[in-house]
C-alpha positions in Angstrom: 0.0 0.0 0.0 1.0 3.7 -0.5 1.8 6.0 2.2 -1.2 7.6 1.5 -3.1 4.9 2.6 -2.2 5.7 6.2 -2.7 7.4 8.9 0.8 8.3 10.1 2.3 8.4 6.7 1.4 11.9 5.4 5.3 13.0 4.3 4.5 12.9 0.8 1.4 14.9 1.1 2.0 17.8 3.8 -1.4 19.3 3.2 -3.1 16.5 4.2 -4.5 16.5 7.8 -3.8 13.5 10.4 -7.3 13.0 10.8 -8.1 12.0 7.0 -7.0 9.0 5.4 -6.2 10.7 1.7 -6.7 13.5 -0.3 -9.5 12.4 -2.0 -11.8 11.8 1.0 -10.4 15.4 2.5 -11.2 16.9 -0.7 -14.8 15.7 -0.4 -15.4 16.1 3.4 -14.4 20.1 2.4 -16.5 20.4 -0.7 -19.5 18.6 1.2 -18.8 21.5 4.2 -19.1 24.2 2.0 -22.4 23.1 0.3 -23.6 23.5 3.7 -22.1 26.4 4.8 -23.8 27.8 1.1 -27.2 26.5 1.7 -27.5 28.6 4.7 -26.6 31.6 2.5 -29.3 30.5 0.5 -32.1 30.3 3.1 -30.6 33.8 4.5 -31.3 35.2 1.3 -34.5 33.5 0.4 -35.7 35.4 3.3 -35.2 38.5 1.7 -36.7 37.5 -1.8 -39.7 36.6 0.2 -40.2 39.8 1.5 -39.6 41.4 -1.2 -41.9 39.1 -3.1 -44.6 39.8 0.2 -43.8 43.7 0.1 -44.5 44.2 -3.9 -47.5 41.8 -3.7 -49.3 43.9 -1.4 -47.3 47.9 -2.4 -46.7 47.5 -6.3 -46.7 51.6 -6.2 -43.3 51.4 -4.4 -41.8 49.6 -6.8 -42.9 51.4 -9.4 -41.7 54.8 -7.8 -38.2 53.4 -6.5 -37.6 51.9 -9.5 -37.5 55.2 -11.1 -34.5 56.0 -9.3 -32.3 53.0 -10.4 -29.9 53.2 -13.3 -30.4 49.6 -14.7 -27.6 50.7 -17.2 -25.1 50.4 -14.0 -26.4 47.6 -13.0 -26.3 45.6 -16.3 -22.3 47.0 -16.0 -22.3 45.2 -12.5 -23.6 42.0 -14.1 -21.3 42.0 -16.9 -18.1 42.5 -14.1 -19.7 39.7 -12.3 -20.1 36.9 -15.0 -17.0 37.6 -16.3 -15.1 37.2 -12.9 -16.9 34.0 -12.6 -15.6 32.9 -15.9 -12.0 34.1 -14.7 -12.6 32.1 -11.7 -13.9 28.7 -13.0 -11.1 29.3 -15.1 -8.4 29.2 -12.1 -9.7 25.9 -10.8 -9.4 24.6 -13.9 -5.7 25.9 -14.0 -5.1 24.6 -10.2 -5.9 21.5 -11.3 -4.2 21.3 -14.1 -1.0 22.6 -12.3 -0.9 25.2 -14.1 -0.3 27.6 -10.7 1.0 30.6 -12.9 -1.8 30.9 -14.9 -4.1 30.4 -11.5 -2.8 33.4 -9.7 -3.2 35.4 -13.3 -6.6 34.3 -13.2 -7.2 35.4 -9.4 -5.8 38.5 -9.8 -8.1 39.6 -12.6 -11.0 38.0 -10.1 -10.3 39.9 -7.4 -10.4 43.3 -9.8 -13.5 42.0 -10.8 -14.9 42.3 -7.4 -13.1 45.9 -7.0 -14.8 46.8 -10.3 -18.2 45.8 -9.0 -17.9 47.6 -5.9 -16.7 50.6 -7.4 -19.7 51.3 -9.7 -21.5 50.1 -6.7 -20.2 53.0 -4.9 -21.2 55.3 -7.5 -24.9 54.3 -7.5 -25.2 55.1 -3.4 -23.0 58.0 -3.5 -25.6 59.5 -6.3 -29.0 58.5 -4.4 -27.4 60.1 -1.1 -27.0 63.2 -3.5 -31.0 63.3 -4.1 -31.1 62.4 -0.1 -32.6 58.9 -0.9 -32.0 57.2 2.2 -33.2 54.0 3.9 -36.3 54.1 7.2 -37.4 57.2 8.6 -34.2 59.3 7.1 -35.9 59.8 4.1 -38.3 61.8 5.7 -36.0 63.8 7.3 -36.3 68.0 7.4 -33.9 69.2 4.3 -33.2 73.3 3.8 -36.2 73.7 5.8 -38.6 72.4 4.4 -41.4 70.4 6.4 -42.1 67.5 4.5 -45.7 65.8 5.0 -44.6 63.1 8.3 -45.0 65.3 11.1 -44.4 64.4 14.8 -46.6 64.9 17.4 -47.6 63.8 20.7 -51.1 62.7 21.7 -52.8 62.1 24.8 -54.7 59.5 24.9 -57.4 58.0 27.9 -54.8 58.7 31.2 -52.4 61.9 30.8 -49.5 60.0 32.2 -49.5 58.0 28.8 -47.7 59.6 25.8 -47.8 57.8 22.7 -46.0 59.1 19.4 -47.7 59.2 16.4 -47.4 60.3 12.6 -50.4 61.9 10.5 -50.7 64.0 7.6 -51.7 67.8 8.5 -54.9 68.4 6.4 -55.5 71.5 4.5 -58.4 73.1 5.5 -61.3 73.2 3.0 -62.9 76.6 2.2 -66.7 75.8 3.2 -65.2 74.6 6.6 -63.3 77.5 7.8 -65.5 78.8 9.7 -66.2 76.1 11.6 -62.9 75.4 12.2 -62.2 78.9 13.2 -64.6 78.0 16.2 -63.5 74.8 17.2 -62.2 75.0 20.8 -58.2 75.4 21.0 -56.8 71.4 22.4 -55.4 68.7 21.2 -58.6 67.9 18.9 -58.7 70.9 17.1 -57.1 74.3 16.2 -57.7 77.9 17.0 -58.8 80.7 15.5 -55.1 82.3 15.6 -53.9 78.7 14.7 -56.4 78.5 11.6 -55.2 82.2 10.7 -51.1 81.1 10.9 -51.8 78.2 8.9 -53.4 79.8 5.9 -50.7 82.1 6.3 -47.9 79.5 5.4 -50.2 77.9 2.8 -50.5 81.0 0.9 -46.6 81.5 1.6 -46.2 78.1 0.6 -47.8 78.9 -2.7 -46.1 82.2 -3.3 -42.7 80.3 -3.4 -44.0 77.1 -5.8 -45.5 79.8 -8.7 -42.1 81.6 -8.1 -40.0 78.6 -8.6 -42.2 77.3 -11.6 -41.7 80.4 -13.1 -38.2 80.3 -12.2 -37.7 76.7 -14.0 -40.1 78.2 -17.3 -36.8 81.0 -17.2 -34.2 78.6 -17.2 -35.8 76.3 -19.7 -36.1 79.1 -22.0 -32.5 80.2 -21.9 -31.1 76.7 -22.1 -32.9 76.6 -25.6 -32.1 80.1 -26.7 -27.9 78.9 -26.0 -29.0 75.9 -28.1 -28.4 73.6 -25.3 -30.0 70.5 -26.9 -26.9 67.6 -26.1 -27.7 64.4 -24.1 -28.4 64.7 -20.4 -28.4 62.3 -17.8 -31.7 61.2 -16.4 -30.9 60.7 -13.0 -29.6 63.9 -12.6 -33.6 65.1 -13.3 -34.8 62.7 -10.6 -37.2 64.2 -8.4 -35.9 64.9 -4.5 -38.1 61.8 -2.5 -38.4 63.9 0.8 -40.2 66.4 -1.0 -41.7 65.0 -4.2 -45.4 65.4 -3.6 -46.1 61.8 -5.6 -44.0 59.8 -3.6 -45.8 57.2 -1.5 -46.4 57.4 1.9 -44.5 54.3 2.8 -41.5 55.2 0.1 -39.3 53.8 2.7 -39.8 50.7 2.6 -38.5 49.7 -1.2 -35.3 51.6 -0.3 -34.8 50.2 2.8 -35.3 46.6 0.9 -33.3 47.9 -2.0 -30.3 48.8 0.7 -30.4 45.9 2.4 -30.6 43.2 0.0 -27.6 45.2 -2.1 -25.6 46.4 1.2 -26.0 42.7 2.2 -25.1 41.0 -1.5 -21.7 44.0 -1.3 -20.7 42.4 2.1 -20.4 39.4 0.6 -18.3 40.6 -2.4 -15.7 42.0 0.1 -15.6 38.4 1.7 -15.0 36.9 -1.8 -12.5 39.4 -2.5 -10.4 38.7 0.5 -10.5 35.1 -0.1 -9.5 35.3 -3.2 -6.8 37.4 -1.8 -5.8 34.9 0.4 -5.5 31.9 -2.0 -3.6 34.5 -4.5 -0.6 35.1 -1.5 -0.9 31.0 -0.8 -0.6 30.2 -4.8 2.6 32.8 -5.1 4.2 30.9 -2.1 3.6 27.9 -4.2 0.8 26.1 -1.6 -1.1 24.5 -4.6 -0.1 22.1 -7.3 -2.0 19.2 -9.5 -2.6 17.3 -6.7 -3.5 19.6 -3.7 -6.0 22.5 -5.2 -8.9 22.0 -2.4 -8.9 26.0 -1.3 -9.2 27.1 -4.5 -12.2 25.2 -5.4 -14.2 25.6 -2.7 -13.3 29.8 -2.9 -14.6 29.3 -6.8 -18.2 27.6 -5.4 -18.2 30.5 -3.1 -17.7 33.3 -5.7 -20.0 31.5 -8.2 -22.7 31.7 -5.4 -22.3 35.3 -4.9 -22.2 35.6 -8.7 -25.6 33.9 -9.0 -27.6 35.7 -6.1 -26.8 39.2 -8.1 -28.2 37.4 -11.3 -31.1 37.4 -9.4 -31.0 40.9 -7.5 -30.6 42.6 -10.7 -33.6 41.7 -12.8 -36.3 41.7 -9.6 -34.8 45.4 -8.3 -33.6 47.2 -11.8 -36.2 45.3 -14.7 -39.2 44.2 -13.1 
């Protein structure tokens, strides 16, 4: 028998651990953990396809708003980066076990540039929606230049005074033919004063002073951008309306971006862990770790990048096409 046949015979293959009996059954104890280790990526990201599947089912209109502010061009980039890197990958396990190790850490290098490539023009895409102050939760709703947006904050008493519960409502305009009663409705937490009723038609009107100023404002530029015969292409983010204050946004806006962020911050996270795998079996493949007959790290990093590879295959159609 050959010394890889035993236990205490590992000389000829140092790699091997004293607990395995040969490289073939280490190979496949490691390739059957990381299956495993994958499937619970899988069930953790099910569990955001199902709410996202449970959130459009029952909120198609924030979809259909959000979406607005994705640049699916980007994103097709992203997907392009990504396939290829997978191809680049596949193609280093194939040179690992070939022995080819030279062309391997070729191959890794370009992966890992893949991955940089990805988060770079992932980068751009949040650094341009915290531009037109899209945010994720309640920060979308935030107070921006002054302007009071339509979620106010308030605090209401309700059955004993000791209890103080916080609440959000949207601050109804007055109608015309009920001004008056309005006017005398008792001052308290149910309803507003006279003075009260007086200040807030007072900022309406204010309100609506400074909209027919700024549309008149936009008719001025629009006019002078065509007399200079400014007629070139234009980006169509750039025209994106700002979410805090569009007056079509959804109430509950919040909720696609904060799905959007977390299902993309989450899938980004675990780009950087790829990339500093891959990092790890590049510095092991220059100090010559890997050879024909001992490539095991290298294919179980290629399952892992190919899994990340194939969640964004299906990130990018549900969040940028559909």
């Amino acid at each position: 028998m050959s010394a890889i046949d035993h236990h205490d015979d590992h000389a000829d293959e140092p790699w091997l651990q004293h607990h395995w009996n040969n490289s073939g059954q280490q190979f496949e104890a490691g390739k059957l953990g990381m299956w495993l280790f994958l499937a619970t990526e899988f069930l953790l990201f099910a569990g955001l396809f199902c709410a996202y599947a449970v959130y459009r089912s029952n909120h198609p209109e924030l979809f259909e708003y959000g979406a607005k502010f994705l640049d699916w061009k980007l994103g097709a980039t992203n997907t392009a980066v990504l396939i290829a890197s997978s191809f680049t990958m596949a193609w280093a396990v194939t040179a690992a076990q070939r022995g080819q190790v030279k062309l391997m850490n070729g191959l890794l290098f370009i992966t890992f540039f893949g991955g940089v490539g990805f988060l770079g023009i992932k980068y751009m895409e949040y650094t341009s929606k915290f531009k037109d102050n899209i945010y994720w939760g309640t920060a979308l709703y935030e107070e921006v230049e002054g302007v009071t947006h339509d979620l106010t904050m308030t605090n209401d008493v309700i059955a004993d005074d000791s209890v103080m519960v916080e609440t959000r409502f949207d601050l109804p305009a007055p109608q015309p033919e009920n001004l008056s009663a309005v006017a005398e409705a008792p001052a308290g937490p149910g309803g507003l004063s006279a003075s009260g009723l007086a200040l807030l038609d007072a900022e309406q009107t204010e309100a609506h002073d400074d909209d027919h100023h700024h549309d008149h404002g936009d008719d001025h530029d629009d006019h002078e951008a065509h007399a200079h015969g400014d007629h070139g292409g234009h980006d169509d983010h750039a025209h994106h309306p700002n979410p805090r204050v569009d007056p079509e946004r959804p109430a509950n806006a919040h909720l696609y971006f904060g799905i959007y962020y977390t299902m993309t911050g989450l899938h980004g996270a675990h780009v950087i862990i790829g990339m500093i795998v891959i990092a790890w079996l590049f510095l092991r493949g220059m100090r010559g770790d890997f050879s024909a007959k001992y490539f095991t790290p290298v294919d179980l990093g290629g399952l892992y990048w190919h899994v990340v590879d194939l969640i964004w295959i299906f990130l990018f159609p549900l969040l940028y096409l559909v």
